[in-house]
LUMLUMDREN-2810 file (N, C-alpha, C; in Angstrom, 1 decimal):
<atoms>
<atom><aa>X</aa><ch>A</ch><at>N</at><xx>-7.5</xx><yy>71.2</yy><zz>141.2</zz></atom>
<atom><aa>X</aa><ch>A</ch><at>CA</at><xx>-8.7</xx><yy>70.4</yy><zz>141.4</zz></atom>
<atom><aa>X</aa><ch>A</ch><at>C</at><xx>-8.3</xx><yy>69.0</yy><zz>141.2</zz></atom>
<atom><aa>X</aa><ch>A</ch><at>N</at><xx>-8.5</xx><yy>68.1</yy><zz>142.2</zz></atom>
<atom><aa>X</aa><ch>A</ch><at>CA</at><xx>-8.5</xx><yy>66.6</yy><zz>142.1</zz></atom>
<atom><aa>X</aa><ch>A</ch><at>C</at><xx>-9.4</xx><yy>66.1</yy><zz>141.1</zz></atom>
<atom><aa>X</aa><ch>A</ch><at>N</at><xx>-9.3</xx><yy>64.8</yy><zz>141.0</zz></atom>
<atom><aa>X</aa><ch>A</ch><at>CA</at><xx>-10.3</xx><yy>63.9</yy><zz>140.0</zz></atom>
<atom><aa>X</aa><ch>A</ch><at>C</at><xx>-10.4</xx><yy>62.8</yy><zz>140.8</zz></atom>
<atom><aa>X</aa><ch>A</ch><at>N</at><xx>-12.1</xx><yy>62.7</yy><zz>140.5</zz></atom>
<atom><aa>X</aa><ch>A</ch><at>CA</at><xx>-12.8</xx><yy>61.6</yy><zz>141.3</zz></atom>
<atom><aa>X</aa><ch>A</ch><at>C</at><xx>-12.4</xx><yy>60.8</yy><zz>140.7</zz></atom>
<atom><aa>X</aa><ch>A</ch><at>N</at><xx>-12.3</xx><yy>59.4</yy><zz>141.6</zz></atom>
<atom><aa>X</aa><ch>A</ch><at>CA</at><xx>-12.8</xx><yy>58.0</yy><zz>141.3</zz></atom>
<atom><aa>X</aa><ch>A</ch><at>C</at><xx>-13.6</xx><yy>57.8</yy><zz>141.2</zz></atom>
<atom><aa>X</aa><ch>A</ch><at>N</at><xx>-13.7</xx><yy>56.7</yy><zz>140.3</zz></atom>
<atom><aa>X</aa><ch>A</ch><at>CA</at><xx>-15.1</xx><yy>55.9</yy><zz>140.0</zz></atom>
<atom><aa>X</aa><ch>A</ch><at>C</at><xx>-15.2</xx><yy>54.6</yy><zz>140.6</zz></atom>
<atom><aa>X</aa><ch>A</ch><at>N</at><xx>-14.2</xx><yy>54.5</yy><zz>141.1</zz></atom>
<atom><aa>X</aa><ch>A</ch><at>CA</at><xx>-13.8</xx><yy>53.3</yy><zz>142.2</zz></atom>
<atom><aa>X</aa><ch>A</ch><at>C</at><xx>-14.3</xx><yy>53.6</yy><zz>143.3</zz></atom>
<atom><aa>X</aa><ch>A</ch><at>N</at><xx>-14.5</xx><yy>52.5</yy><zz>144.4</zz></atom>
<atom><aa>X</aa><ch>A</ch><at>CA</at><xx>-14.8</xx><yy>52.3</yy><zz>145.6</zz></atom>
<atom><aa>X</aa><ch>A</ch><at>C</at><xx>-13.9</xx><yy>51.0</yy><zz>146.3</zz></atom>
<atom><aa>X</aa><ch>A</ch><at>N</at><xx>-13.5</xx><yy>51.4</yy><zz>147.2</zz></atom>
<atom><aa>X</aa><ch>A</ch><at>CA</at><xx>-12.8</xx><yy>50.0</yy><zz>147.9</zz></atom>
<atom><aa>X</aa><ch>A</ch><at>C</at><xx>-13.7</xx><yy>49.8</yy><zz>149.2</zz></atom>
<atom><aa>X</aa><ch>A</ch><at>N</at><xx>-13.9</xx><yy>48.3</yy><zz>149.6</zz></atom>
<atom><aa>X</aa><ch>A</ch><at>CA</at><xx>-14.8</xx><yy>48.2</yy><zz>150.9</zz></atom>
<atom><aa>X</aa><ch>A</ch><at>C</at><xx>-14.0</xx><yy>46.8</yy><zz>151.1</zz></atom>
<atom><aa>X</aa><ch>A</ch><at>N</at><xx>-13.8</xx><yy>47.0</yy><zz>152.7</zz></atom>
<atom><aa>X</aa><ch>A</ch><at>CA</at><xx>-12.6</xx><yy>46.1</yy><zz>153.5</zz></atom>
<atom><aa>X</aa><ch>A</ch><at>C</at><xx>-13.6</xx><yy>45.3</yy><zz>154.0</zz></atom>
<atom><aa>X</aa><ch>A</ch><at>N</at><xx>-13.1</xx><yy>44.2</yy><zz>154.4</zz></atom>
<atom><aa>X</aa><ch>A</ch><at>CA</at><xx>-14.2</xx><yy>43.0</yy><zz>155.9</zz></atom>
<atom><aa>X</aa><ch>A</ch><at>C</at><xx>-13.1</xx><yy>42.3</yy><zz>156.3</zz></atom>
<atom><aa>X</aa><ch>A</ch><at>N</at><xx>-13.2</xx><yy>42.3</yy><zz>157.2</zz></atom>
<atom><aa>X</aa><ch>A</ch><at>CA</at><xx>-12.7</xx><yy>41.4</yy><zz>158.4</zz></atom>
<atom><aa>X</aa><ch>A</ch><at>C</at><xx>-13.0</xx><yy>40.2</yy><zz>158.1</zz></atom>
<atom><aa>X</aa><ch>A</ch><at>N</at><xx>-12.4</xx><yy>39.1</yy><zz>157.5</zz></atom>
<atom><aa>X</aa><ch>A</ch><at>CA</at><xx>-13.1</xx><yy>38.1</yy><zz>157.8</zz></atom>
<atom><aa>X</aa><ch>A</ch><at>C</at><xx>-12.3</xx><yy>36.8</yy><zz>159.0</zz></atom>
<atom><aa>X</aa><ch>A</ch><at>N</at><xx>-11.7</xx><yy>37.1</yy><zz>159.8</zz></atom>
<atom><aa>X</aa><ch>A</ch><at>CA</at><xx>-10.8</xx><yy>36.0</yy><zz>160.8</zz></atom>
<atom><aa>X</aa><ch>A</ch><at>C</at><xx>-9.7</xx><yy>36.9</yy><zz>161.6</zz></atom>
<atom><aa>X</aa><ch>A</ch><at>N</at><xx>-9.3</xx><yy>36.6</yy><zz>162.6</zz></atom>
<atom><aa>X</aa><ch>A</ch><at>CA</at><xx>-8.5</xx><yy>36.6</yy><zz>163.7</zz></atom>
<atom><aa>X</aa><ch>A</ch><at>C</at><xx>-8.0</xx><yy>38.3</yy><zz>163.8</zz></atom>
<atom><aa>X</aa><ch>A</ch><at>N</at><xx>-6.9</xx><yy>38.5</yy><zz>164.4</zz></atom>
<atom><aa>X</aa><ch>A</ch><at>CA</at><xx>-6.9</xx><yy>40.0</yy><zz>164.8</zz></atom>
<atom><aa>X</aa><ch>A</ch><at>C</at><xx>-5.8</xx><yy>40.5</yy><zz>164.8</zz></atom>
<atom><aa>X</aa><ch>A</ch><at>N</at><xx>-5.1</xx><yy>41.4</yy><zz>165.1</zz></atom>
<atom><aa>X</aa><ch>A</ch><at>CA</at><xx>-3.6</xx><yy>41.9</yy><zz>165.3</zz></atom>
<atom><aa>X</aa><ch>A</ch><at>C</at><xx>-3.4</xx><yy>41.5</yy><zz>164.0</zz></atom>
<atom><aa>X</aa><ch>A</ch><at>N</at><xx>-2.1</xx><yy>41.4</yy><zz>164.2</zz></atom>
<atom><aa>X</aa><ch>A</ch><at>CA</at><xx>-1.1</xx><yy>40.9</yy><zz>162.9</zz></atom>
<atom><aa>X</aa><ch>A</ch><at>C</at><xx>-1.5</xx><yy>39.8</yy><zz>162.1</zz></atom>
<atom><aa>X</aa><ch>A</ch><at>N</at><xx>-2.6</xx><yy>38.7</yy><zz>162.9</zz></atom>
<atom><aa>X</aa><ch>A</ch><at>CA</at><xx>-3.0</xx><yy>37.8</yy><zz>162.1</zz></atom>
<atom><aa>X</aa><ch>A</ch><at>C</at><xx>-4.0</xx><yy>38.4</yy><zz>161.9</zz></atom>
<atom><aa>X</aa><ch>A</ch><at>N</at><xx>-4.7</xx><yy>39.3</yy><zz>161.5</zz></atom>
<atom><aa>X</aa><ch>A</ch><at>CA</at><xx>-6.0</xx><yy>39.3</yy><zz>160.9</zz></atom>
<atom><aa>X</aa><ch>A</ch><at>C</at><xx>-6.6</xx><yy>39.0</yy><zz>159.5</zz></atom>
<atom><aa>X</aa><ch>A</ch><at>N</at><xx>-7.5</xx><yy>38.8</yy><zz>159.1</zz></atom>
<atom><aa>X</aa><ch>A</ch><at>CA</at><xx>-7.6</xx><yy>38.0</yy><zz>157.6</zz></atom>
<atom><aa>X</aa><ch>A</ch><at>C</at><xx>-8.4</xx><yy>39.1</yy><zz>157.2</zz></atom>
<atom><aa>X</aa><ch>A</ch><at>N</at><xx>-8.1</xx><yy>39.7</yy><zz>156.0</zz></atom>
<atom><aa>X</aa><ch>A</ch><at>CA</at><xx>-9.1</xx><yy>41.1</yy><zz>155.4</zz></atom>
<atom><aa>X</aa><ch>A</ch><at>C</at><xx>-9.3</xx><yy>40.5</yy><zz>153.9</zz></atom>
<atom><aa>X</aa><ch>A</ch><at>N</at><xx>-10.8</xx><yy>41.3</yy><zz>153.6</zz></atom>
<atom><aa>X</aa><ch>A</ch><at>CA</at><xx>-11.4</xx><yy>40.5</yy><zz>151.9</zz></atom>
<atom><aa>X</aa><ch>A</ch><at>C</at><xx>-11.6</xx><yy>42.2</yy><zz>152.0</zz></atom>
<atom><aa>X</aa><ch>A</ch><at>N</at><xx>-11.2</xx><yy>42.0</yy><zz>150.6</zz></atom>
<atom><aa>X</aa><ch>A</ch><at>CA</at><xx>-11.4</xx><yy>43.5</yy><zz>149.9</zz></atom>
<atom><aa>X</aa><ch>A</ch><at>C</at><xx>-12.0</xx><yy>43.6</yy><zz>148.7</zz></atom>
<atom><aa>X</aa><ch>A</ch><at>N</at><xx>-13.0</xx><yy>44.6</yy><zz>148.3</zz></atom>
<atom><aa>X</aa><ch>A</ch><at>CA</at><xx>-13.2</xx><yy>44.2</yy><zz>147.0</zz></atom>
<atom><aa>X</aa><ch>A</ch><at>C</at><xx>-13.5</xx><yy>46.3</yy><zz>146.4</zz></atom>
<atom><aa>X</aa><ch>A</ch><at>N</at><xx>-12.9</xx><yy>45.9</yy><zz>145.6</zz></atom>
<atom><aa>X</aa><ch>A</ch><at>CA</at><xx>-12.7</xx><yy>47.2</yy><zz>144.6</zz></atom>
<atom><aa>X</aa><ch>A</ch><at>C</at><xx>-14.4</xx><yy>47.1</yy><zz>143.4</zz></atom>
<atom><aa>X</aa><ch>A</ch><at>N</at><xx>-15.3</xx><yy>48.0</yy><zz>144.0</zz></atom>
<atom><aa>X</aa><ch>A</ch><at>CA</at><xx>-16.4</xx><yy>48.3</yy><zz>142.9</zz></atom>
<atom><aa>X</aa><ch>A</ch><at>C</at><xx>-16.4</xx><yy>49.5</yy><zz>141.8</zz></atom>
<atom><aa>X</aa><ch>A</ch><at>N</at><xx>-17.1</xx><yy>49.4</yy><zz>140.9</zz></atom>
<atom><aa>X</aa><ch>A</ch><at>CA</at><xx>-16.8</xx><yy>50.4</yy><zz>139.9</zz></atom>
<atom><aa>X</aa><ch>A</ch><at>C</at><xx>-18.4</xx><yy>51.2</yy><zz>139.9</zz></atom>
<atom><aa>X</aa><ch>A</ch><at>N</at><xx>-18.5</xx><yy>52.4</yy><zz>139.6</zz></atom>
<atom><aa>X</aa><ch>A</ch><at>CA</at><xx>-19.4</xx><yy>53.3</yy><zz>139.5</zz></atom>
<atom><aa>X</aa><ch>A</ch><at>C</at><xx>-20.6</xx><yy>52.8</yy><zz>139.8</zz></atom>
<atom><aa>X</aa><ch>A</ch><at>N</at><xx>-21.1</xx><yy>51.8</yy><zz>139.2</zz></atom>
<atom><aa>X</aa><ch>A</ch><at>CA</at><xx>-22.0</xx><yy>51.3</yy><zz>139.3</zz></atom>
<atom><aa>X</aa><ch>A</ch><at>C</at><xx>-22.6</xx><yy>50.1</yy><zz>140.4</zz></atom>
<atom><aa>X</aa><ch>A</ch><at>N</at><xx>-21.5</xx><yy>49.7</yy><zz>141.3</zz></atom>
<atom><aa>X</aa><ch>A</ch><at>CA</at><xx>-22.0</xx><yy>49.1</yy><zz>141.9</zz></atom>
<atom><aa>X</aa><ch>A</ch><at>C</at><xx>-21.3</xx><yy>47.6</yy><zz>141.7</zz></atom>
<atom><aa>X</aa><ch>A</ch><at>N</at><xx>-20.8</xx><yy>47.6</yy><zz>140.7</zz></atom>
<atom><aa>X</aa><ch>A</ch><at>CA</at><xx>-20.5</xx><yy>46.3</yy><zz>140.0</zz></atom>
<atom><aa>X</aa><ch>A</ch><at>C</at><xx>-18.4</xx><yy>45.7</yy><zz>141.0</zz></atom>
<atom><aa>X</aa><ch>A</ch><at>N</at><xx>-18.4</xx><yy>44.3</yy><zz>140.7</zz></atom>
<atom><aa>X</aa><ch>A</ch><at>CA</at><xx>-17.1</xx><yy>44.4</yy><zz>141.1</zz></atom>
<atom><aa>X</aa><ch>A</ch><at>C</at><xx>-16.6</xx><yy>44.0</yy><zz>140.7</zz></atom>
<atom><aa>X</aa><ch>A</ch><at>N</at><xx>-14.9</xx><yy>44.9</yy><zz>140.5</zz></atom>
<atom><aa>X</aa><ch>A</ch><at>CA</at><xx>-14.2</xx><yy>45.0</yy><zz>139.4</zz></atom>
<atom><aa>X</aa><ch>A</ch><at>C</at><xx>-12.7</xx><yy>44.4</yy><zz>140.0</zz></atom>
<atom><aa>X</aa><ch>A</ch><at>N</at><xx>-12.8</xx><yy>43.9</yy><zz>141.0</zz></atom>
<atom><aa>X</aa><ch>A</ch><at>CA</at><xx>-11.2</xx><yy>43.7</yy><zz>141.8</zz></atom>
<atom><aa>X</aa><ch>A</ch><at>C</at><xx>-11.9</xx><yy>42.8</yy><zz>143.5</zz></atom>
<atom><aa>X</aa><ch>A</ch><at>N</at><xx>-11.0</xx><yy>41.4</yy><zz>143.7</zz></atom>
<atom><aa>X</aa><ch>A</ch><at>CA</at><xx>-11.4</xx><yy>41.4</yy><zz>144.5</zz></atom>
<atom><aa>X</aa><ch>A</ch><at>C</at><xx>-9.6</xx><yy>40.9</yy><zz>145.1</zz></atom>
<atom><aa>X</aa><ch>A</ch><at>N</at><xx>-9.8</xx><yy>40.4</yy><zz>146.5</zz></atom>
<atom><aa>X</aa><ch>A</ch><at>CA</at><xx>-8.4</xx><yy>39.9</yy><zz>147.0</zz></atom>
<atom><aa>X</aa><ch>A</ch><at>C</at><xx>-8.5</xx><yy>39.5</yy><zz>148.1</zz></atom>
<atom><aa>X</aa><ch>A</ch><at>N</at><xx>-7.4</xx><yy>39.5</yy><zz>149.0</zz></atom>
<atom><aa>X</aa><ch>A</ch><at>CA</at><xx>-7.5</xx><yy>39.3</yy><zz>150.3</zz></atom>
<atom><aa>X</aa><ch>A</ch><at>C</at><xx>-6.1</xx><yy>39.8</yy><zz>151.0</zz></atom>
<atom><aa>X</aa><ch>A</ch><at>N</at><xx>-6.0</xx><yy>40.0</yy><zz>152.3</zz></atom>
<atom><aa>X</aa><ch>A</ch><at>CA</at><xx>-4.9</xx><yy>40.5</yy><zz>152.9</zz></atom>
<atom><aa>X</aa><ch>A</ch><at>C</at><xx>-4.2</xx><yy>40.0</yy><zz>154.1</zz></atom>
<atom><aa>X</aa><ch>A</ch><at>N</at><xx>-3.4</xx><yy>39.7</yy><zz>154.7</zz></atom>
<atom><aa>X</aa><ch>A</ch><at>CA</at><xx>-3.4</xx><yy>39.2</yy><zz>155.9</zz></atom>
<atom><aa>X</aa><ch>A</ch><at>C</at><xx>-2.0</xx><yy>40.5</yy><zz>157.1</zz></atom>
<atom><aa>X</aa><ch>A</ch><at>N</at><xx>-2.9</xx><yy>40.4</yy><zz>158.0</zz></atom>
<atom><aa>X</aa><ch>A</ch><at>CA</at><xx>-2.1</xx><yy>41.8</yy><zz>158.7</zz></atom>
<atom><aa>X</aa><ch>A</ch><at>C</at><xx>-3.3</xx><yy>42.9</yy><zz>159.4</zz></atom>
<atom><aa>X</aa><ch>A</ch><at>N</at><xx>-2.5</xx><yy>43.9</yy><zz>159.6</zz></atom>
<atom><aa>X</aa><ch>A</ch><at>CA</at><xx>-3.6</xx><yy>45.4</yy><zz>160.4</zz></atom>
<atom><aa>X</aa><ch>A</ch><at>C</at><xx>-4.3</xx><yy>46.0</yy><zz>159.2</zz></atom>
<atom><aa>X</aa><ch>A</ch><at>N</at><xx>-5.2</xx><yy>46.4</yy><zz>159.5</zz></atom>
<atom><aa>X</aa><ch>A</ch><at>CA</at><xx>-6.3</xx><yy>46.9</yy><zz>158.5</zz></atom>
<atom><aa>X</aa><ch>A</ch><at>C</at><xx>-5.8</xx><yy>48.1</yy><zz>157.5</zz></atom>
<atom><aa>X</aa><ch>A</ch><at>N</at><xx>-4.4</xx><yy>48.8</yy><zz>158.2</zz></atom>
<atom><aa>X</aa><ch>A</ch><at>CA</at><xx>-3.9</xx><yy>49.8</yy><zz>157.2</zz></atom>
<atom><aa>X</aa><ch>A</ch><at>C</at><xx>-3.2</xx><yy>49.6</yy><zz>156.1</zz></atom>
<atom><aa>X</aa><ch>A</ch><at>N</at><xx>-2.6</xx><yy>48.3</yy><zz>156.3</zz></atom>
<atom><aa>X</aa><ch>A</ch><at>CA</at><xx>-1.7</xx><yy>47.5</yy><zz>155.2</zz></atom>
<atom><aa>X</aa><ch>A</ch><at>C</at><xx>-2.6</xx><yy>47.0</yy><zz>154.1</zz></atom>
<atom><aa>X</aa><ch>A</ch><at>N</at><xx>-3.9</xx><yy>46.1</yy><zz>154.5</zz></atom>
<atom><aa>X</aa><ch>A</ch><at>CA</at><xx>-5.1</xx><yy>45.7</yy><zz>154.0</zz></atom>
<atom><aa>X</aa><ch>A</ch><at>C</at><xx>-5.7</xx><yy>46.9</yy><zz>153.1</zz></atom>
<atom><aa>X</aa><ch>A</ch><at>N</at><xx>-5.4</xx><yy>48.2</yy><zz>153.4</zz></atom>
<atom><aa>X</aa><ch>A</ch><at>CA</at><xx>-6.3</xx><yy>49.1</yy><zz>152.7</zz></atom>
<atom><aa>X</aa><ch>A</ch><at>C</at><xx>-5.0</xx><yy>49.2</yy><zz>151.5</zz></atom>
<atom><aa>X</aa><ch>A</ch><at>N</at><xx>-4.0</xx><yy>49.8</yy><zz>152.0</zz></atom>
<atom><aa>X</aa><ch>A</ch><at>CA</at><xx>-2.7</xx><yy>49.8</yy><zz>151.6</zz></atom>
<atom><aa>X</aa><ch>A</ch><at>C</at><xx>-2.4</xx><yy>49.0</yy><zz>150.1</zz></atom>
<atom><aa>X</aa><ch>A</ch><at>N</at><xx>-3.3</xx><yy>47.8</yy><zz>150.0</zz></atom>
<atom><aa>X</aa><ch>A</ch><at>CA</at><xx>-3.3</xx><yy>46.5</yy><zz>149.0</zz></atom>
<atom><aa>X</aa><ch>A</ch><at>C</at><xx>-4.1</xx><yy>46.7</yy><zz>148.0</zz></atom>
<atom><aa>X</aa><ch>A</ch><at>N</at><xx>-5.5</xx><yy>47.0</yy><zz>148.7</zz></atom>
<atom><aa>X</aa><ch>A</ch><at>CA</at><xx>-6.7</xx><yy>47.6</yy><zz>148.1</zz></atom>
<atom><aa>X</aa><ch>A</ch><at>C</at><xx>-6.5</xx><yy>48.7</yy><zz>147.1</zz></atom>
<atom><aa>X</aa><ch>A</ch><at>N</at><xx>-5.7</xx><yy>50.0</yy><zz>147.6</zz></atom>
<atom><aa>X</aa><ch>A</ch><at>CA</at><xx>-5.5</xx><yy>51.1</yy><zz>146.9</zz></atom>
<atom><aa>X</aa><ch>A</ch><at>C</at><xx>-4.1</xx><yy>51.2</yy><zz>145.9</zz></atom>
<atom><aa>X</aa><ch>A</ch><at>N</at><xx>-3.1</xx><yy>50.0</yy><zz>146.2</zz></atom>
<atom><aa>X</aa><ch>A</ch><at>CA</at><xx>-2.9</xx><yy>49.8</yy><zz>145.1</zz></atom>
<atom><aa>X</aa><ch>A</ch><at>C</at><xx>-3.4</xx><yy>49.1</yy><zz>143.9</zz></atom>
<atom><aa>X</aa><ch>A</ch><at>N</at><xx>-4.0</xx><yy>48.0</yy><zz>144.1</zz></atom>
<atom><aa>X</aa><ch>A</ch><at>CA</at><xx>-5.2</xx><yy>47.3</yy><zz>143.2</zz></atom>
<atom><aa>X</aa><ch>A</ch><at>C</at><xx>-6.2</xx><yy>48.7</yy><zz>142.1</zz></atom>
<atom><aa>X</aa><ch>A</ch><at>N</at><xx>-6.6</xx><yy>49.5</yy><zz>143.1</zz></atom>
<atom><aa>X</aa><ch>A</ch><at>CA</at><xx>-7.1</xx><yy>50.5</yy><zz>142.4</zz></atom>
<atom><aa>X</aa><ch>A</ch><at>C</at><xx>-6.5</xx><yy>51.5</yy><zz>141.6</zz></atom>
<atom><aa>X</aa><ch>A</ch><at>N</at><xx>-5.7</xx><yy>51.7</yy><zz>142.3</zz></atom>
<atom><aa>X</aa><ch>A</ch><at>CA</at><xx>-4.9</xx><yy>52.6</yy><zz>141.4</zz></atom>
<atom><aa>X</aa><ch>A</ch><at>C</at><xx>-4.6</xx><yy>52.0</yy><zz>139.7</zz></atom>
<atom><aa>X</aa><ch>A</ch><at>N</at><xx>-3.9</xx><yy>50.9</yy><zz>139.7</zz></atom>
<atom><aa>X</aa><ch>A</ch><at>CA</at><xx>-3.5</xx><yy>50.4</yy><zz>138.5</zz></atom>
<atom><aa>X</aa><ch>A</ch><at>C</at><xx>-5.0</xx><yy>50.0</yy><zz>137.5</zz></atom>
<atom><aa>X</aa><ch>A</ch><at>N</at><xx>-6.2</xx><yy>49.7</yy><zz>138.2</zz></atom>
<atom><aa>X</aa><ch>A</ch><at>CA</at><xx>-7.6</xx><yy>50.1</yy><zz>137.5</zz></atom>
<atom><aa>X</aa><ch>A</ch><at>C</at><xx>-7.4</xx><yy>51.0</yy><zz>136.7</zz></atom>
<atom><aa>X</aa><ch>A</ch><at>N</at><xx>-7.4</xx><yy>52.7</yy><zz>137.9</zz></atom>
<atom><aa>X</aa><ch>A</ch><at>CA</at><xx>-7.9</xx><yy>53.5</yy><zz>136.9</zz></atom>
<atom><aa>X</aa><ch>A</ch><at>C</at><xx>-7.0</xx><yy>54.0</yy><zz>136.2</zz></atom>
<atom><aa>X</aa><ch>A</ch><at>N</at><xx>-5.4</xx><yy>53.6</yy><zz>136.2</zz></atom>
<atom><aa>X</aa><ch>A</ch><at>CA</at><xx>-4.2</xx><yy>53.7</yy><zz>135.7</zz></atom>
<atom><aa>X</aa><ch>A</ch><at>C</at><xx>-5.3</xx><yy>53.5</yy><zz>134.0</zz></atom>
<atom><aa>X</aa><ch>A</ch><at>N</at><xx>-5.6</xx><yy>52.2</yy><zz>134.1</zz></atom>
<atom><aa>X</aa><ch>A</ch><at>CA</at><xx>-5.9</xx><yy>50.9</yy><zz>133.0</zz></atom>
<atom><aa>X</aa><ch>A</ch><at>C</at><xx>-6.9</xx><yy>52.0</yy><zz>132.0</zz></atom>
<atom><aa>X</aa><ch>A</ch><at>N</at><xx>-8.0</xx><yy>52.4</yy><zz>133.1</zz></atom>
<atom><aa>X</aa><ch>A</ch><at>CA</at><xx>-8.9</xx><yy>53.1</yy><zz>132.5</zz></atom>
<atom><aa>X</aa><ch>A</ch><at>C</at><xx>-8.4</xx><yy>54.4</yy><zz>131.7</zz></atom>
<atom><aa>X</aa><ch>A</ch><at>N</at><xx>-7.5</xx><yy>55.3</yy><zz>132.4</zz></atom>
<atom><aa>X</aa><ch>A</ch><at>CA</at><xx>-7.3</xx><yy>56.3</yy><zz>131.8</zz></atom>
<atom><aa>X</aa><ch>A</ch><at>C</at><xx>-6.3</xx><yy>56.2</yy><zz>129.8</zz></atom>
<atom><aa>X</aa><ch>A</ch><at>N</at><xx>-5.9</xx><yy>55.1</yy><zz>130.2</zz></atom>
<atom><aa>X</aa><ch>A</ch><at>CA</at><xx>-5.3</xx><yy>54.6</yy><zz>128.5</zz></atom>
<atom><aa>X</aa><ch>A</ch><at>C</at><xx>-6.6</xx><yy>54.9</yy><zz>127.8</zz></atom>
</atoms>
């Protein structure tokens, strides 16, 4: 059995496309609240790619 997150990652596009694209990410926590934010530059899979390490080392943080 896996273990949920309490995380949430949500991407935006904010500028240009392909390889230049500009991505804002932000990492929320259970509630709604935000706990991580950043930015990316590249294809949207790398951009997530950034995000889910960001989270990871959260609930790394959390689980201490």
């Amino acid at each position: 059995m896996s273990e949920q997150s309490s995380y949430q990652i949500k991407l935006r596009l904010k500028g240009g496309s392909g390889p230049n694209a500009n991505w804002h990410w932000e990492i929320l926590d259970a509630e709604g609240k935000l706990a991580k934010s950043g930015s990316a530059v590249g294809p949207e899979h790398k951009a997530f790619a950034t995000a889910r390490i960001a989270k990871e080392k959260l609930e790394k943080i959390q689980s201490k």
